[in-house]
C-alpha positions as CSV (number, residue, x, y, z in Angstrom):
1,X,108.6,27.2,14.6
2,X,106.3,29.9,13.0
3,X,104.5,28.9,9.8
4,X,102.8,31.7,7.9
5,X,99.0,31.0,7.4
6,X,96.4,32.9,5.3
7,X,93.4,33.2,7.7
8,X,92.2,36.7,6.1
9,X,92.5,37.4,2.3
10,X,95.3,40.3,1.8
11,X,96.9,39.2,5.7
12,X,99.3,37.1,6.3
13,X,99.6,35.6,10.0
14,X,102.0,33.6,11.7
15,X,101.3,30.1,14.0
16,X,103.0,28.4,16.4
17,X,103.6,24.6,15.4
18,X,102.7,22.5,18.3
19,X,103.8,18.9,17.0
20,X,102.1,16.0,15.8
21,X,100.6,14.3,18.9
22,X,101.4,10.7,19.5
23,X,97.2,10.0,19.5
24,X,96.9,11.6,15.8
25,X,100.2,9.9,14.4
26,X,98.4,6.3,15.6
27,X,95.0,7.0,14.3
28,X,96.8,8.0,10.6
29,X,98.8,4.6,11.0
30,X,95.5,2.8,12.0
31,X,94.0,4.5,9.1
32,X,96.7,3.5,6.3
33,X,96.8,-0.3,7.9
34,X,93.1,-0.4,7.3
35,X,93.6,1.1,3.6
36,X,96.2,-1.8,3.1
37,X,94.3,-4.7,4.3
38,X,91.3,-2.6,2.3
39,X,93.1,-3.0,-0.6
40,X,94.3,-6.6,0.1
41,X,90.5,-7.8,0.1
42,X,89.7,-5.6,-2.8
43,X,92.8,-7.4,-5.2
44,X,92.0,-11.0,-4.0
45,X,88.1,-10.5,-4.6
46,X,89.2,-9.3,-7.9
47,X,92.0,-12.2,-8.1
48,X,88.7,-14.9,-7.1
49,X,86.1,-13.0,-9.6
50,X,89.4,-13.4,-12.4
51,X,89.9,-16.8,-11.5
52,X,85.9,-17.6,-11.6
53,X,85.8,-15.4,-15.1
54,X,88.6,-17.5,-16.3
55,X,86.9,-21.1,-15.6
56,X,83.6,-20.3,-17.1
57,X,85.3,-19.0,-19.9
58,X,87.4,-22.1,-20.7
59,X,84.6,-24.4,-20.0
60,X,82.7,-22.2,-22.8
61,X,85.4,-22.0,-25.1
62,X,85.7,-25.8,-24.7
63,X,82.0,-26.3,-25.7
64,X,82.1,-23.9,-28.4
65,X,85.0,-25.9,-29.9
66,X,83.2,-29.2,-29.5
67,X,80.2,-28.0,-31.1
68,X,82.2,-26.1,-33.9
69,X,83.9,-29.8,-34.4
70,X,80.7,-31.3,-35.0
71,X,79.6,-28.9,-37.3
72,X,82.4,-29.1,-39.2
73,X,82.0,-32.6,-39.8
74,X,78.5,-32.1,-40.7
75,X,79.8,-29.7,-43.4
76,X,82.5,-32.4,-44.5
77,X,79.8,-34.9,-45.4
78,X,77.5,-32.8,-46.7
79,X,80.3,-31.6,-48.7
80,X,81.8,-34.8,-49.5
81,X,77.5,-36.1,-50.8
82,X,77.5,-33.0,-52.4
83,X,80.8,-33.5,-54.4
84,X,79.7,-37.0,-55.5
85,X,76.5,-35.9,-57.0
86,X,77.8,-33.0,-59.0
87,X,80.9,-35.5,-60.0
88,X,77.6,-37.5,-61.3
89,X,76.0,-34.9,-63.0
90,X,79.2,-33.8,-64.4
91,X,79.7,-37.3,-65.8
92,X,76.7,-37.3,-66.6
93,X,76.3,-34.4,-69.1
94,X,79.3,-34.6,-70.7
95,X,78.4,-38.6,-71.9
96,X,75.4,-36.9,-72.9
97,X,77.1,-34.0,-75.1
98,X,78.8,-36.8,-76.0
99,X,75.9,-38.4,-77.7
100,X,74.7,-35.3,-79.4
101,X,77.8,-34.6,-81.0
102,X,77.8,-38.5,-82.4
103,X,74.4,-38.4,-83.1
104,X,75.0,-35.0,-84.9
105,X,77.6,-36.5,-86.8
106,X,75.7,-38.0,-89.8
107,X,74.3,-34.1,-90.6
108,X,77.4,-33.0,-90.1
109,X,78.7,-35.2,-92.8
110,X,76.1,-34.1,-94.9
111,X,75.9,-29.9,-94.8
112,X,79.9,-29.6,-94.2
113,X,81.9,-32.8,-95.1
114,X,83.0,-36.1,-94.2
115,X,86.4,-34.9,-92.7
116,X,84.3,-32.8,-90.3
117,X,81.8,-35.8,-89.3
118,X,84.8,-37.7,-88.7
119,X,86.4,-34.4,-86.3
120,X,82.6,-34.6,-84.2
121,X,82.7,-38.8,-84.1
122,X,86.4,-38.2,-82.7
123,X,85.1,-35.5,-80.4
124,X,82.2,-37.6,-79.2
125,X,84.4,-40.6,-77.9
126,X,86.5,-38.3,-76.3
127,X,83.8,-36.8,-74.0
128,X,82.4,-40.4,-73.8
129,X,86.1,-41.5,-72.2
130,X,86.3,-38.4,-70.4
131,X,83.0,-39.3,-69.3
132,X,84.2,-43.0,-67.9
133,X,87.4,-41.7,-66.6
134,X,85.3,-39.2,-64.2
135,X,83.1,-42.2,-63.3
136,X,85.8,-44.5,-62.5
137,X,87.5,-42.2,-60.2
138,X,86.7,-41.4,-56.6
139,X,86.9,-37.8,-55.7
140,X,90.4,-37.6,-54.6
141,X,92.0,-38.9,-57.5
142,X,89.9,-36.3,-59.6
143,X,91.9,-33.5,-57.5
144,X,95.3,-34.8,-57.7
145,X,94.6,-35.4,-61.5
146,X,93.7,-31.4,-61.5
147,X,96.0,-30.1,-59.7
148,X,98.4,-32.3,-62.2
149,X,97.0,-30.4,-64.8
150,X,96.9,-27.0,-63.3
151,X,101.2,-27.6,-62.3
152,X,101.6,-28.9,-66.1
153,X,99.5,-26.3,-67.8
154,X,98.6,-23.4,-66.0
155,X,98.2,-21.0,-69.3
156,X,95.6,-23.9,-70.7
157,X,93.6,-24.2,-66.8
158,X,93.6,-20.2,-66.3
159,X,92.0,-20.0,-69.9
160,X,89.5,-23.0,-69.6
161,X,88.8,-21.1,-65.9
162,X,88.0,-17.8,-67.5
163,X,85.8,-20.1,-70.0
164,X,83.9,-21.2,-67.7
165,X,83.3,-18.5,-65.7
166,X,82.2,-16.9,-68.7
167,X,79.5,-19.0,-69.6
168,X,78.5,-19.6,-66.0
169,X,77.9,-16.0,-66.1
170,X,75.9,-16.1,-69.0
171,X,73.7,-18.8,-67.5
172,X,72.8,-17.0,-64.9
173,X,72.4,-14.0,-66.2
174,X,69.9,-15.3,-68.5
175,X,68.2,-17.6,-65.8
176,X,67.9,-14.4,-63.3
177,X,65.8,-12.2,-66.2
C-alpha cells in the first residue's frame, strides 16, 4: 500500500508501507502498561496524601471546635456578670430618679400646684416599684416579662426604643466632644 508523503515542500512522493513489526507493537504495549500502572501509583499517592489531608483536617476542625466551645462559654459568663451588673445599675438609677422626683415634690407643690406634686409623688413610687420589681427578678424573668410587653404593645416598645436611642445618642454625642 502506497501512502503519499511530503518529504520536499511543493513534491509529493509516494512510500511503500512495510507493516508494524511485531518488536515495535510490544515495546508500544510495554510503554502504555507502564503509563497505566504510572498512573495507578500516581491516583493512590494522591488517594494517601487525600486521605492524610482529610485526617489532619478533622483532627483540626475538632480542636478548633473545642476551643471555640470554650470560648463561648467564656463569653456566656462574662455575659451573664455583665448582665447582672447593668440590671444593678439599672435598678439602681431609676430608685434614684425615683428619689429626686419625691424629693422635688415639695417645690413642685410650691412653683406649679399641689395636683402636680401629687402627679411627681405618684411618679416617684412608681420608679421606686419599678425599681424593686427589677431587683427581685433574676435575669430571665426580666426577658420573658419584655418580650410580654414587646407581644402586648409593640407600638408603645418601638416608641420607648426610638426614645432611647435618642437620648443614648445624645449622651454620647455630648461625651465624645
Amino acid at each position: 500500500m502506497a501512502e503519499p508523503t511530503n518529504e520536499q515542500p511543493g513534491k509529493t512522493t509516494t512510500r511503500k508501507s512495510t507493516g508494524a513489526k511485531p518488536e515495535s507493537k510490544q515495546r508500544f504495549a510495554k510503554a502504555i502498561e507502564e503509563a497505566k500502572a504510572g498512573a495507578e501509583a500516581l491516583t493512590k499517592e494522591a488517594q494517601d496524601r487525600a486521605s492524610a489531608y482529610r485526617a489532619k483536617a478533622a483532627s483540626q476542625s475538632s480542636e478548633w471546635i473545642d476551643e471555640a466551645k470554650v470560648l463561648s462559654d467564656q463569653a456566656k459568663e462574662k455575659a451573664f456578670i455583665l448582665a447582672g451588673e447593668g440590671k444593678a445599675k439599672a435598678s439602681e438609677a431609676i430608685h434614684s430618679l425615683g428619689q429626686v422626683v419625691e424629693d422635688n415634690a415639695a417645690v413642685i407643690d410650691e412653683k406649679v400646684g399641689p395636683k402636680y406634686g401629687d402627679y411627681a409623688r405618684s411618679a416617684a413610687k412608681g420608679m421606686k416599684g419599678a425599681a424593686e420589681k427589677i431587683d427581685s427578678k433574676d435575669l430571665g424573668e426580666l426577658g420573658e416579662d419584655a418580650k410580654e410587653f414587646v407581644r402586648k404593645s409593640p407600638g408603645v416598645a418601638v416608641a420607648m426604643a426610638a426614645a432611647a436611642g435618642f437620648l443614648l445618642s445624645r449622651i454620647f454625642r455630648r461625651s465624645g466632644n
